[in-house]
C-alpha positions as CSV (number, residue, x, y, z in Angstrom):
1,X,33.7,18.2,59.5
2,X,31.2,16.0,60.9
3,X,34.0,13.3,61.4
4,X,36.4,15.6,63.3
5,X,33.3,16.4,65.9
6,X,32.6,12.5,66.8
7,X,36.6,11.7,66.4
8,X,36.7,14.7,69.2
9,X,33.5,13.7,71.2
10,X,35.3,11.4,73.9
11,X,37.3,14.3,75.1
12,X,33.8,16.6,76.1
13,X,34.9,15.3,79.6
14,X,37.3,17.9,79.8
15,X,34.7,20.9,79.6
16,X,32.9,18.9,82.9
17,X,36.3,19.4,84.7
18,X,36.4,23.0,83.6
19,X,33.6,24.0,85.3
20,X,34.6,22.4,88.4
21,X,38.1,24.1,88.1
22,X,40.3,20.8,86.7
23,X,40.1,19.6,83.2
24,X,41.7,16.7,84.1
25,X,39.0,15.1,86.6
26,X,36.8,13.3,84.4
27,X,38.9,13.0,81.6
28,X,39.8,9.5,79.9
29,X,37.0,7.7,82.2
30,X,33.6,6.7,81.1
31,X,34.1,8.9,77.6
32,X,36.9,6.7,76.6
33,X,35.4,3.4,76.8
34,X,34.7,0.4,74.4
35,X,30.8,0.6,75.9
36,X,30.4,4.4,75.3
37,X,32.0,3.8,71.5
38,X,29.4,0.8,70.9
39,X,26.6,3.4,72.4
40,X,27.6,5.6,69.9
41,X,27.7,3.4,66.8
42,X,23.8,2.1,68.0
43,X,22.7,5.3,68.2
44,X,23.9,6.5,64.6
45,X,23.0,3.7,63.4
46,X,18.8,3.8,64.9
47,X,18.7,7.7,63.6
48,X,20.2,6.7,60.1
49,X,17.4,4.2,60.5
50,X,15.2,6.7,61.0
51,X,15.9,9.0,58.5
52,X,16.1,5.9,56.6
53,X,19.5,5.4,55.5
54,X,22.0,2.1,55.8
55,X,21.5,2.2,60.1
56,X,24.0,-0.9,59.8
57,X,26.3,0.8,57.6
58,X,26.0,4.2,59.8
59,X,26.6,2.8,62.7
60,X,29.8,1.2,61.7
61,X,31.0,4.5,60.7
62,X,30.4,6.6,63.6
63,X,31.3,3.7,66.2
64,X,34.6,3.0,64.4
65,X,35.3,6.9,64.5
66,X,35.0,6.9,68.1
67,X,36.8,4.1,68.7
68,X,40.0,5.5,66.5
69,X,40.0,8.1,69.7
70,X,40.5,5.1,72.0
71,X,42.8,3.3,70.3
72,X,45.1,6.7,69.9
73,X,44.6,7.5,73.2
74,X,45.7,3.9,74.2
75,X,49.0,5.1,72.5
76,X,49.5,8.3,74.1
77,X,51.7,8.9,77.1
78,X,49.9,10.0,79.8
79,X,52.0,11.6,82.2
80,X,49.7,12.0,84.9
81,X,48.4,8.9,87.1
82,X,45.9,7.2,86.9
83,X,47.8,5.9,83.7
84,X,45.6,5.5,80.9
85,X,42.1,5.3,80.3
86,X,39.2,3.5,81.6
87,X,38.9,1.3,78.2
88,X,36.2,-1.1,80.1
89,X,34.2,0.8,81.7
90,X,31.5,0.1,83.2
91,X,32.4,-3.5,84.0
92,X,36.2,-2.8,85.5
93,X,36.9,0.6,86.6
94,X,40.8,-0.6,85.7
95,X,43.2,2.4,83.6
96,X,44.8,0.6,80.4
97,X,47.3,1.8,78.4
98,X,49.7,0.5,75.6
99,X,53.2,-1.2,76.9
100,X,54.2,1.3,73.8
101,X,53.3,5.1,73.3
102,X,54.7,6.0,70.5
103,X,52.6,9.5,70.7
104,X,53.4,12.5,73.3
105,X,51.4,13.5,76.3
106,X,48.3,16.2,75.7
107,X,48.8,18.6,78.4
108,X,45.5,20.3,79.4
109,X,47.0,23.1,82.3
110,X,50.2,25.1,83.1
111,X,49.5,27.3,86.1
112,X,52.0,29.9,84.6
113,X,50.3,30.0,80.8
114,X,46.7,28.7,82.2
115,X,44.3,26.7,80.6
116,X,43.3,27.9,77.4
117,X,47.0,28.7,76.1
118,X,47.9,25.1,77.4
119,X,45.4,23.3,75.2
120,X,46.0,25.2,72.0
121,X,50.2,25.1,72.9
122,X,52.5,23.9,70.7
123,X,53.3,20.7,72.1
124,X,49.8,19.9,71.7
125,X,49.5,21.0,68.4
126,X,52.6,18.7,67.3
127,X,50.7,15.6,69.3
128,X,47.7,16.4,66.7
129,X,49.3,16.4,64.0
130,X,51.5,13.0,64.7
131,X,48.1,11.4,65.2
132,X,47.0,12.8,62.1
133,X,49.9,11.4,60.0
134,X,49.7,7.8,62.0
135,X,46.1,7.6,60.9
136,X,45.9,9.1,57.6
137,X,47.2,6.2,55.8
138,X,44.1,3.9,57.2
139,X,41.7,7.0,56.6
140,X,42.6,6.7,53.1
141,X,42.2,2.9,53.2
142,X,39.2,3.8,54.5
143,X,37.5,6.1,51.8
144,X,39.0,4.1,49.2
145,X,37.2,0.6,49.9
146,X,34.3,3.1,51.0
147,X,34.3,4.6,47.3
148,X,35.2,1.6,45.4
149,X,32.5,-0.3,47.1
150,X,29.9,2.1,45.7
151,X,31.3,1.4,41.9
């Protein structure tokens, strides 16, 4: 469960657009950078530290989650400009995105079904679960050289 949360946390921008009525505004800036993803990684890694556990090992982990958001979301079609996300933030405020996208556009509002019943739609939820089945395989890759390093 605890992987889902930090695989997710890149999109909290969208709840600071909700409360200023757009859940688009912020989103795929800052959130959705390499810098933010290496912040992330440090920090696990200095509490794992502190609660002394592997803070190298740690940190890898919860980085490299972070980053798999960026990388899918370098392969998602965004239909909405500015294209892309802000991948190098904070030394270029340039959009990138993937020549291919492979993946369909989240959609976050339809003024006729509103917010809520956009996010939790069905197009949305097929977009999930394509991501899920294009990473799965290195997930598994994953766990296995995880679990067969501890033998």
């Amino acid at each position: 469960m605890g992987s889902l949360v930090i695989t997710s946390l890149a999109d909290f921008d969208v709840f600071a657009g909700l409360l200023v009525g757009d859940p688009r505004i912020f989103h795929h800036q800052a959130s959705h950078s390499l810098a933010v993803a290496l912040l992330f990684g440090l920090l696990m890694g200095g509490l794992a530290n502190l609660w002394k556990l592997n803070g190298i090992g740690w940190g890898i982990w919860g980085g490299g989650l972070y980053l798999s958001h960026i990388v899918l979301d370098l392969l998602v079609n965004d239909p909405t400009p500015p294209f892309g996300i802000q991948l190098l933030w904070p030394i270029s405020d340039a959009y990138f995105i993937s020549p291919i996208t492979p993946f369909g556009g989240f959609h976050y509002y339809d003024p006729a079904k509103g917010t809520a019943r956009t996010i939790l739609g069905f197009d949305n939820f097929m977009l999930i679960l394509q991501e899920i089945v294009f990473i799965a395989p290195f997930a598994a890759l994953a766990w296995f050289f995880g679990n067969y390093r501890k033998a």
